[in-house]
DRENTORKOL-3810 file (N, C-alpha, C; in nm, 4 decimals):
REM DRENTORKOL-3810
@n.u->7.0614; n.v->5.7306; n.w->3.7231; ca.u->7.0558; ca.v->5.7959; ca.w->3.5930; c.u->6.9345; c.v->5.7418; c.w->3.5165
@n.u->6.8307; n.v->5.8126; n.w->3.4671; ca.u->6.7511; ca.v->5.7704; ca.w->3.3946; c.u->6.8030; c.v->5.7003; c.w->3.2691
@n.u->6.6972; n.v->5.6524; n.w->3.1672; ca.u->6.7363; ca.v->5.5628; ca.w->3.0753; c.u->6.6262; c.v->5.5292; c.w->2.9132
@n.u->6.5903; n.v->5.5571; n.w->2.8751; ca.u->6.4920; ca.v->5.5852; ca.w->2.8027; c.u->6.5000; c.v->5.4668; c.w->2.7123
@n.u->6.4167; n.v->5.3938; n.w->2.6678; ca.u->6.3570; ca.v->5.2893; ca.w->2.5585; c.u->6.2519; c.v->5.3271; c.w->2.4413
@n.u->6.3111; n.v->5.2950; n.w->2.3478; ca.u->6.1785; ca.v->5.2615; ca.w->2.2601; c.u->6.1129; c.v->5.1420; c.w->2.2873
@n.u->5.9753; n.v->5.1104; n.w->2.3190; ca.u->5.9224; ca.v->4.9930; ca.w->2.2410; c.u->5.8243; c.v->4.9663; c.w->2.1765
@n.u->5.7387; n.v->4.8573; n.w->2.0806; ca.u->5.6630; ca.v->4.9069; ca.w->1.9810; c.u->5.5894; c.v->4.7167; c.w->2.0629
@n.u->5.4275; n.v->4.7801; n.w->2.0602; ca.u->5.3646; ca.v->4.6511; ca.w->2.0929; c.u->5.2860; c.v->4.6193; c.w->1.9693
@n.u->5.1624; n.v->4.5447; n.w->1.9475; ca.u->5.0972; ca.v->4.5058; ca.w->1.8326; c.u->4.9497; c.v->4.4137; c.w->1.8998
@n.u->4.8546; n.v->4.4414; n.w->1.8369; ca.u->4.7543; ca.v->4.3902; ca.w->1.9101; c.u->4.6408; c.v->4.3951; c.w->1.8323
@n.u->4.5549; n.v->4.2265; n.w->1.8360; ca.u->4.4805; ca.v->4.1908; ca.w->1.7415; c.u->4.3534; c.v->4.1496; c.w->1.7695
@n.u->4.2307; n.v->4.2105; n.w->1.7499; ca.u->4.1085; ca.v->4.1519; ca.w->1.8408; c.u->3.9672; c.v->4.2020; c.w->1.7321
@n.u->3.9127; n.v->4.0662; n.w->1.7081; ca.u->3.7920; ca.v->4.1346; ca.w->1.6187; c.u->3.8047; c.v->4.1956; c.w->1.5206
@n.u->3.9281; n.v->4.2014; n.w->1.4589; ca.u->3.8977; ca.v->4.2429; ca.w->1.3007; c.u->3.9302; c.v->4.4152; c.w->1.3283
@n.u->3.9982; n.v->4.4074; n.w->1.4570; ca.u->4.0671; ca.v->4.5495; ca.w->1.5209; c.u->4.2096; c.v->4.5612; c.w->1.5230
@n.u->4.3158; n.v->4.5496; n.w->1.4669; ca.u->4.4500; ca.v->4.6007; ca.w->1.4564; c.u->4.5130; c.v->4.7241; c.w->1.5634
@n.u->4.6189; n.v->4.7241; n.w->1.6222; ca.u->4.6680; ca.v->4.8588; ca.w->1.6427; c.u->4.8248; c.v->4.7965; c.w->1.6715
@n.u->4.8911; n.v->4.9147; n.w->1.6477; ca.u->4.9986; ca.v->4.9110; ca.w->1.6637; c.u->5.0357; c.v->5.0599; c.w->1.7139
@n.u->5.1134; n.v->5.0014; n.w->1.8533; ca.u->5.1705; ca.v->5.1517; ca.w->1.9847; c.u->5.3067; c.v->5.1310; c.w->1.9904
@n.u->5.3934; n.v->5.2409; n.w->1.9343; ca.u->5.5071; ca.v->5.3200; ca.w->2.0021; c.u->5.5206; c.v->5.3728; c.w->2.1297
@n.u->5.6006; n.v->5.3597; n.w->2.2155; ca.u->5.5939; ca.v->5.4218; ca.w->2.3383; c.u->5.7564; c.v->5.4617; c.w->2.4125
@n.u->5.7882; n.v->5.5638; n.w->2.4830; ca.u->5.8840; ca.v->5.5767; ca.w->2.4952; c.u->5.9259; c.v->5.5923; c.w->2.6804
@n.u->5.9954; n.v->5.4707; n.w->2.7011; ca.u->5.9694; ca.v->5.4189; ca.w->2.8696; c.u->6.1297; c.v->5.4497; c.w->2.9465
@n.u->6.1109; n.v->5.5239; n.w->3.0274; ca.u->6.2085; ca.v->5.5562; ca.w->3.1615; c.u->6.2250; c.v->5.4309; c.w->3.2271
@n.u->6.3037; n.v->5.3638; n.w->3.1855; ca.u->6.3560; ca.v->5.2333; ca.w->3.2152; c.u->6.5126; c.v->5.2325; c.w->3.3832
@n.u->6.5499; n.v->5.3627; n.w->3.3672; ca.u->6.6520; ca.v->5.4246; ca.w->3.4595; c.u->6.6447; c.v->5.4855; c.w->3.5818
@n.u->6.6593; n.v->5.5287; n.w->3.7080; ca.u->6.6626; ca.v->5.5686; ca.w->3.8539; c.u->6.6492; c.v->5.7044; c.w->3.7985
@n.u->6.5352; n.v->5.7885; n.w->3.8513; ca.u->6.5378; ca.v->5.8869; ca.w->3.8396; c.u->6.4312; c.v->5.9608; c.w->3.7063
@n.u->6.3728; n.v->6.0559; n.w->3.7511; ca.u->6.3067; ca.v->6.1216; ca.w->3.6203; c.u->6.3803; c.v->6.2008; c.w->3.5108
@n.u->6.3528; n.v->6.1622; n.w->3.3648; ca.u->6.4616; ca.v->6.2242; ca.w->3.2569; c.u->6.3756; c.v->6.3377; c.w->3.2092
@n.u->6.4741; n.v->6.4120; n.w->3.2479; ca.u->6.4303; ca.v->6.5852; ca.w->3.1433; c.u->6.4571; c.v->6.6159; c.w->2.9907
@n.u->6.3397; n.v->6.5888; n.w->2.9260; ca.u->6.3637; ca.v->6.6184; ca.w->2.7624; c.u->6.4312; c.v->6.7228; c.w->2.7220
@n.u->6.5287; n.v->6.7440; n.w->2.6687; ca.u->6.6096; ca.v->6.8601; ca.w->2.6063; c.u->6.5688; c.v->6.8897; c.w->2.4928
@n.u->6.5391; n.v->6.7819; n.w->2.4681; ca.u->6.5149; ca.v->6.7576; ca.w->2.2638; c.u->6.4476; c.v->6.6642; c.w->2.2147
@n.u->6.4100; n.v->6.6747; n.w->2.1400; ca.u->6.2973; ca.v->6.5235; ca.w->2.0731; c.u->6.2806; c.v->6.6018; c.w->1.9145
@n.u->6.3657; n.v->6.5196; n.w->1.8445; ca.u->6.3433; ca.v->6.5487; ca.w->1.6697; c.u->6.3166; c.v->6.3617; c.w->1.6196
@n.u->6.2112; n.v->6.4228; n.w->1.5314; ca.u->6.1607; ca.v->6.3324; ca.w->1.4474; c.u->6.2263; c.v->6.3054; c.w->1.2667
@n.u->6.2806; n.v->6.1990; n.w->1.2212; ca.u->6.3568; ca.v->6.1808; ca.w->1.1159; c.u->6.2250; c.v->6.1178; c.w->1.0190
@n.u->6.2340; n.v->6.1521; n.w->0.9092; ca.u->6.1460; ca.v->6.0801; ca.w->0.7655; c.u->6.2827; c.v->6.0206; c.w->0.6790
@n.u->6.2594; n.v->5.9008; n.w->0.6525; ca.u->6.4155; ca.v->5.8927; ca.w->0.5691; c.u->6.5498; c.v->5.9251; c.w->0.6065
@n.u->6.5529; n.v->5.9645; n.w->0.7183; ca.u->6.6842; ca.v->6.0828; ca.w->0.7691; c.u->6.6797; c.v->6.1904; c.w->0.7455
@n.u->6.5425; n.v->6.2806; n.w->0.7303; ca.u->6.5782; ca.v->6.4472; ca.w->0.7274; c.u->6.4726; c.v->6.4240; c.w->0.8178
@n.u->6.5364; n.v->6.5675; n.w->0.9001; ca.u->6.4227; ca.v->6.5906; ca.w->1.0380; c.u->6.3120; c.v->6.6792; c.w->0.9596
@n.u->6.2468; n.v->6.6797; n.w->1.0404; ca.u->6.1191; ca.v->6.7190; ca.w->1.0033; c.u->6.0066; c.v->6.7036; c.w->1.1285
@n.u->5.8875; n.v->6.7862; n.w->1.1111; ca.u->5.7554; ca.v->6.7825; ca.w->1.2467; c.u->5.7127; c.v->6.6525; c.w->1.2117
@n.u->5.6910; n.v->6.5872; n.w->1.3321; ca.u->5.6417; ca.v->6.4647; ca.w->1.3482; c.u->5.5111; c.v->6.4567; c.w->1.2325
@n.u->5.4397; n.v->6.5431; n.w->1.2282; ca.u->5.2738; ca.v->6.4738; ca.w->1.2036; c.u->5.3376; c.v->6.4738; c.w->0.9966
@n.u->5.3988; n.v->6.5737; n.w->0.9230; ca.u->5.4859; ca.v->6.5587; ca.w->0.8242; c.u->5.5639; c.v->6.4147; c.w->0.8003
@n.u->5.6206; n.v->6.4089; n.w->0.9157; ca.u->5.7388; ca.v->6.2387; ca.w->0.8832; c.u->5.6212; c.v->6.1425; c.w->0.9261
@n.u->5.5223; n.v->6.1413; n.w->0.9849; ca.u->5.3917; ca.v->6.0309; ca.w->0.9744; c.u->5.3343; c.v->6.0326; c.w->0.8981
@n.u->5.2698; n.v->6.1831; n.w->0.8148; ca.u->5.1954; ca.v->6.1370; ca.w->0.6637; c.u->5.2691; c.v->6.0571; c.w->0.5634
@n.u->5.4150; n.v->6.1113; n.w->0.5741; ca.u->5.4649; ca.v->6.0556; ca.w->0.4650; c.u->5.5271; c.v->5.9113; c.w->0.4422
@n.u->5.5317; n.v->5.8927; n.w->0.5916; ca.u->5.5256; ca.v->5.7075; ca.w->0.6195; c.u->5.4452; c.v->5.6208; c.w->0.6305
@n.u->5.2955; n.v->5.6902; n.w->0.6587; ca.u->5.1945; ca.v->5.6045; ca.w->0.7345; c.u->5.0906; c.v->5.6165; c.w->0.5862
@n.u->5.1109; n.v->5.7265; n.w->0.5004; ca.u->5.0285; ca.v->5.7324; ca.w->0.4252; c.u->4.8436; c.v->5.7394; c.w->0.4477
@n.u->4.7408; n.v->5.6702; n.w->0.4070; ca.u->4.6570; ca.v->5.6889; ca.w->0.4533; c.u->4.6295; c.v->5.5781; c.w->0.5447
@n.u->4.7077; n.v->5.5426; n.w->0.6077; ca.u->4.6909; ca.v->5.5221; ca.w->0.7497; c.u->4.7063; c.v->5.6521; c.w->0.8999
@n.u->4.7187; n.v->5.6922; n.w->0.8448; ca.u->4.7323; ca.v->5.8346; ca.w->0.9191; c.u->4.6392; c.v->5.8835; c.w->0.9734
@n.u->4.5109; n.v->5.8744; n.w->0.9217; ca.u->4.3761; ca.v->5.9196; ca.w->0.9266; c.u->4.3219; c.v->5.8056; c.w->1.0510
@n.u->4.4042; n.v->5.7226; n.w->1.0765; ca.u->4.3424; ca.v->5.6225; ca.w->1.1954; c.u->4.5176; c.v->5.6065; c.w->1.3340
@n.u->4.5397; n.v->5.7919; n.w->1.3472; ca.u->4.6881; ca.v->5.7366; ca.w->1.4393; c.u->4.6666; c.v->5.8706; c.w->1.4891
@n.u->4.6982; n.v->5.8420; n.w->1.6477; ca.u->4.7375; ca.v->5.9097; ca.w->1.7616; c.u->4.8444; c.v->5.9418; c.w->1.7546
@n.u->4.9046; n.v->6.0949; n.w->1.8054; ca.u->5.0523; ca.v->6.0439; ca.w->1.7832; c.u->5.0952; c.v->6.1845; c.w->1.8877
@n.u->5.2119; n.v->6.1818; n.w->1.9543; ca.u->5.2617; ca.v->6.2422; ca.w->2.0557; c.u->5.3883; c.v->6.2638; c.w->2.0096
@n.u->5.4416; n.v->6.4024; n.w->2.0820; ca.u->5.5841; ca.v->6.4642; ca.w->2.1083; c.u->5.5751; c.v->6.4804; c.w->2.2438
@n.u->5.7418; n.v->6.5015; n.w->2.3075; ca.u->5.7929; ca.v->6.5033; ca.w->2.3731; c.u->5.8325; c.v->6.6634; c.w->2.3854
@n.u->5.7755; n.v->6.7799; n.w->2.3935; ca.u->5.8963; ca.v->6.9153; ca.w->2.4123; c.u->6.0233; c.v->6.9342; c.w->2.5079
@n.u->6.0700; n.v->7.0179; n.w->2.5053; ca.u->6.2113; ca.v->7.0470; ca.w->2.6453; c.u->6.1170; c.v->7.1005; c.w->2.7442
@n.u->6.1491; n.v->7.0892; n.w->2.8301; ca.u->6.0801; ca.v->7.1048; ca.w->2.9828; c.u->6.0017; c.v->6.9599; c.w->2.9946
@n.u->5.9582; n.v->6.9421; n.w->2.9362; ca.u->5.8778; ca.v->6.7926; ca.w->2.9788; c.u->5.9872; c.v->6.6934; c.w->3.0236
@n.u->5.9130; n.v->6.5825; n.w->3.1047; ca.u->5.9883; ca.v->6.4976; ca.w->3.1663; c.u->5.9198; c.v->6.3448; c.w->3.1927
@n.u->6.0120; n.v->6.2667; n.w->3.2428; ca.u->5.9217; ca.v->6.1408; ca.w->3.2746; c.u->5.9651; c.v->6.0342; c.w->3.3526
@n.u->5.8831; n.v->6.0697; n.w->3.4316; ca.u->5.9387; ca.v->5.9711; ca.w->3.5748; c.u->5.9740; c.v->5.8487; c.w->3.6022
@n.u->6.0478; n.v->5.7935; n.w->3.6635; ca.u->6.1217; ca.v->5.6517; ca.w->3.6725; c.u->5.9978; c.v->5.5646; c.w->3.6196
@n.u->6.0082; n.v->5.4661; n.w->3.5528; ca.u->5.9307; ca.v->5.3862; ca.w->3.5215; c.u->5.8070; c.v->5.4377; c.w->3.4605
@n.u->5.7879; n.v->5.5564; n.w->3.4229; ca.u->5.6719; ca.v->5.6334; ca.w->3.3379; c.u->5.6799; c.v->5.5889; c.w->3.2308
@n.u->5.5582; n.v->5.5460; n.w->3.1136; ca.u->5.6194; ca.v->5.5816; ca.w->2.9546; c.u->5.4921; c.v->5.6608; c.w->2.9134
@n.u->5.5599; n.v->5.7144; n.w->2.7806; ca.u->5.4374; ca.v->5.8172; ca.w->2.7223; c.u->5.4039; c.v->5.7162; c.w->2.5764
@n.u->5.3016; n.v->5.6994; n.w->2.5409; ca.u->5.2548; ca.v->5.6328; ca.w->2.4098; c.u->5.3137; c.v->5.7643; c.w->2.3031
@n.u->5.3576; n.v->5.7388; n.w->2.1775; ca.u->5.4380; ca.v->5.8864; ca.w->2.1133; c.u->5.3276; c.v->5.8232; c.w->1.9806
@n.u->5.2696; n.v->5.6828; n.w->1.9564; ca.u->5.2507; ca.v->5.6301; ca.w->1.8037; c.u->5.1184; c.v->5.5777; c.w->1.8600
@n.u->5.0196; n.v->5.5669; n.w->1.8476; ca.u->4.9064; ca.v->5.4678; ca.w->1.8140; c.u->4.8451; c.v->5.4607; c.w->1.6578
@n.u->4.8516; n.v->5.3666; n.w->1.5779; ca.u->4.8220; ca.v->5.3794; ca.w->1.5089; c.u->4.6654; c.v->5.1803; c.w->1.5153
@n.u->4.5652; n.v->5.2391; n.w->1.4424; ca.u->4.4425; ca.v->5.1291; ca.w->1.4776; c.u->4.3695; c.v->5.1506; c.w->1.3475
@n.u->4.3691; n.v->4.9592; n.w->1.2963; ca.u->4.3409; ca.v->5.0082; ca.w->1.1358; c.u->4.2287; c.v->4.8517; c.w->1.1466
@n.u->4.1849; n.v->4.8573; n.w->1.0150; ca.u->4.0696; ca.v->4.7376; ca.w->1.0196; c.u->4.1690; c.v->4.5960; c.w->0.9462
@n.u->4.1456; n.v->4.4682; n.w->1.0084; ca.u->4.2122; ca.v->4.3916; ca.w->0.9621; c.u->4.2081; c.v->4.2447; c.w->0.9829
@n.u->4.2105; n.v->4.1143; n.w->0.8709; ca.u->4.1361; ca.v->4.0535; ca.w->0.8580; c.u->4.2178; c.v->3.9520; c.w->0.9715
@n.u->4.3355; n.v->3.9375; n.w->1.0313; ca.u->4.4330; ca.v->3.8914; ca.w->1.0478; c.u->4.5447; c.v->3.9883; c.w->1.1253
@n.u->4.6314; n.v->3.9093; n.w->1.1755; ca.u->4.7036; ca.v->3.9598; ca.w->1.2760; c.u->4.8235; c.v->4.0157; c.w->1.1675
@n.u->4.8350; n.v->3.8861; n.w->1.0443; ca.u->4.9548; ca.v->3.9263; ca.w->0.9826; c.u->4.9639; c.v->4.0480; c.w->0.8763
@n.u->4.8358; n.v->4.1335; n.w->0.9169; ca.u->4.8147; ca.v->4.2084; ca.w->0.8227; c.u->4.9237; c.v->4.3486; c.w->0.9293
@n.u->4.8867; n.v->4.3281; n.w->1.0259; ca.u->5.0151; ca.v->4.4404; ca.w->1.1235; c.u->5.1348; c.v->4.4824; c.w->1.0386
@n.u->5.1688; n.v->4.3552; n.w->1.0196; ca.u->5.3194; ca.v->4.3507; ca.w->0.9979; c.u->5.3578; c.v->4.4457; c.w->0.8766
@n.u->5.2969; n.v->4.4842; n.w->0.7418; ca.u->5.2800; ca.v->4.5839; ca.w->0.6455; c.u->5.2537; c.v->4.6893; c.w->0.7311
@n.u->5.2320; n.v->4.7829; n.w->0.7710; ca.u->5.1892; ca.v->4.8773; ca.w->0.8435; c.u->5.3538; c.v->4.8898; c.w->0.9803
@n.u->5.3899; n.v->4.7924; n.w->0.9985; ca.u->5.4766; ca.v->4.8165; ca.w->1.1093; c.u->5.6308; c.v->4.8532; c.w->0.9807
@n.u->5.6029; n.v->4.7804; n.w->0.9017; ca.u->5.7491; ca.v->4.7835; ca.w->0.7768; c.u->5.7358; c.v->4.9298; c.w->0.7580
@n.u->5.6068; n.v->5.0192; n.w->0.7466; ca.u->5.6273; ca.v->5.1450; ca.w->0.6865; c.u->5.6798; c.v->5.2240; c.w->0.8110
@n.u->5.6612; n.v->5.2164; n.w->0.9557; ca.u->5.7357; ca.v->5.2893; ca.w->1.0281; c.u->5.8964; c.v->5.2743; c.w->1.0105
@n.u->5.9875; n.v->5.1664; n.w->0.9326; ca.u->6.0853; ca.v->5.1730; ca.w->0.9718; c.u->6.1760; c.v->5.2710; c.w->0.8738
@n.u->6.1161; n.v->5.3463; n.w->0.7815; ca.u->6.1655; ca.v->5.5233; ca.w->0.7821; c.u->6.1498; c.v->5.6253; c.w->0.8881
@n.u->6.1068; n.v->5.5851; n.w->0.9540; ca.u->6.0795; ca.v->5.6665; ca.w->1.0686; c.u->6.1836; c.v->5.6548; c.w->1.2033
@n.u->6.2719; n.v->5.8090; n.w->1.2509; ca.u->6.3483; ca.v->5.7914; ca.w->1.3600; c.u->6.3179; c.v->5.8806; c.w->1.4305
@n.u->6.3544; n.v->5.8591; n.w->1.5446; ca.u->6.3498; ca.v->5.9619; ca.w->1.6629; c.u->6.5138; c.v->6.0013; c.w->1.7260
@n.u->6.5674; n.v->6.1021; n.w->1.7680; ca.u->6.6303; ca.v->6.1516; ca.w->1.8609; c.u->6.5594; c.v->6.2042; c.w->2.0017
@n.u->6.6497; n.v->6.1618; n.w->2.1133; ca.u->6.5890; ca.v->6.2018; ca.w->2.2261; c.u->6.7163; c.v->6.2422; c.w->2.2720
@n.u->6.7344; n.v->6.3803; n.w->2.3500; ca.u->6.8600; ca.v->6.4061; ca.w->2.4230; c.u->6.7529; c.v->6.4346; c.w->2.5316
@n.u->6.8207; n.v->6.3460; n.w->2.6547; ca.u->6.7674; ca.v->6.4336; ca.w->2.7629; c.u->6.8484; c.v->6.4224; c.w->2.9015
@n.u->6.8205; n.v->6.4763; n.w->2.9821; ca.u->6.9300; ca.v->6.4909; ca.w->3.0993; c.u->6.8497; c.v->6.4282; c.w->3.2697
@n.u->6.9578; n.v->6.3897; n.w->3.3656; ca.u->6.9138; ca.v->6.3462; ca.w->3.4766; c.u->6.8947; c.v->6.4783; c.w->3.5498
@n.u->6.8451; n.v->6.4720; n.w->3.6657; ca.u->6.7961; ca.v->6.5482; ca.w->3.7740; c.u->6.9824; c.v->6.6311; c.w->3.8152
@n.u->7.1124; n.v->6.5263; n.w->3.7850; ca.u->7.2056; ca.v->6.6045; ca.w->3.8137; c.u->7.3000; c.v->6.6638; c.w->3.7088
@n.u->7.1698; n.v->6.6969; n.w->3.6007; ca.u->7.2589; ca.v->6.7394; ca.w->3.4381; c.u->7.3258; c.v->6.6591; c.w->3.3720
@n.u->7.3177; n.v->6.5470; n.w->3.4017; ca.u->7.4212; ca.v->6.4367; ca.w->3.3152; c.u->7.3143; c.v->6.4132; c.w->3.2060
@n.u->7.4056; n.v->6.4386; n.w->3.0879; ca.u->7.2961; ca.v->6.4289; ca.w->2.9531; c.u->7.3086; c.v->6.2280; c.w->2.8728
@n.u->7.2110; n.v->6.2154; n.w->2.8154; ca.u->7.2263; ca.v->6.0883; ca.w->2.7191; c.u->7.0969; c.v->6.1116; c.w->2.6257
@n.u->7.1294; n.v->6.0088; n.w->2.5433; ca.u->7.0443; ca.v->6.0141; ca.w->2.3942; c.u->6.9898; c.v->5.8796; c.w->2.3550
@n.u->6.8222; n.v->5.8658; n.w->2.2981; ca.u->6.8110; ca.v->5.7820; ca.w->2.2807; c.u->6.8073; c.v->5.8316; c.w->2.1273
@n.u->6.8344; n.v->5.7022; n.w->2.0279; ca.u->6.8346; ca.v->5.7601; ca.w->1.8711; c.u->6.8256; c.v->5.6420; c.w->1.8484
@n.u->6.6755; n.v->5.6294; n.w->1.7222; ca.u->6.6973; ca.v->5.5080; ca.w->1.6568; c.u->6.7856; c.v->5.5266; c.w->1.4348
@n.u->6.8393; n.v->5.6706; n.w->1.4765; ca.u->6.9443; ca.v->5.7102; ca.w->1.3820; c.u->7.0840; c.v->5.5854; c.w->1.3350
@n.u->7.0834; n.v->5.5533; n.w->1.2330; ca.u->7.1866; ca.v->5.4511; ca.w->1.1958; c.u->7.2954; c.v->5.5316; c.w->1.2375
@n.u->7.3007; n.v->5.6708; n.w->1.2167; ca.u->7.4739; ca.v->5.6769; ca.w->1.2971; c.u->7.4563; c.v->5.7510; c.w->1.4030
@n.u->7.3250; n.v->5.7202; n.w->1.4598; ca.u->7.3003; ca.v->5.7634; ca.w->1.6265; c.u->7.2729; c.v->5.8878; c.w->1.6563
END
């Protein structure tokens, strides 16, 4: 059964910042996206909408990816969904910039190769 993860890395070099979201098939088997909704505060909404309004003008320096239905991702695949790369004097300057993603949620329903469905959600009531 596939298995899906969020994880979020952080990385500091030269006065170069970035911070990557990525979403990793951690489970046996490739998972078929059914669904992928993006939350601002808890109302869904299009991703690049729930990133202006979190990332503010950091936005203007972020990559950013969806997932549609039919897409998929193979055992141990991940897709980057967030890059965001800003100027910064210090590593601890990340950490402001990582606080504003945490209005930000994702739902993932997606299913194994034998229809068995699961969900990843970083939704407080899932």
């Amino acid at each position: 059964m596939p298995y899906l993860i969020r994880a979020e890395s952080t990385d500091f070099d030269d006065g170069n910042a970035s911070l990557k979201v990525e979403i990793k098939n951690n489970g046996l088997g490739p998972a078929f996206i059914d669904e992928f909704k993006v939350f601002y505060k808890g109302e869904e909404m299009e991703a690049e909408e729930a990133l202006e309004k979190a990332l503010g003008s950091y936005i203007q320096n972020c990559q950013y990816g969806t997932m549609g239905s039919k897409s998929a991702l193979a055992q141990n695949e991940s897709k980057v969904i967030l890059h965001v790369r800003f100027k910064a004097k210090s590593k601890d300057e990340i950490v402001p910039v990582k606080d504003l993603l945490s209005d930000l949620d994702l739902r993932i329903v997606y299913s194994s190769a034998y229809k068995a469905t699961n969900e990843l959600s970083t939704l407080a009531n899932g």
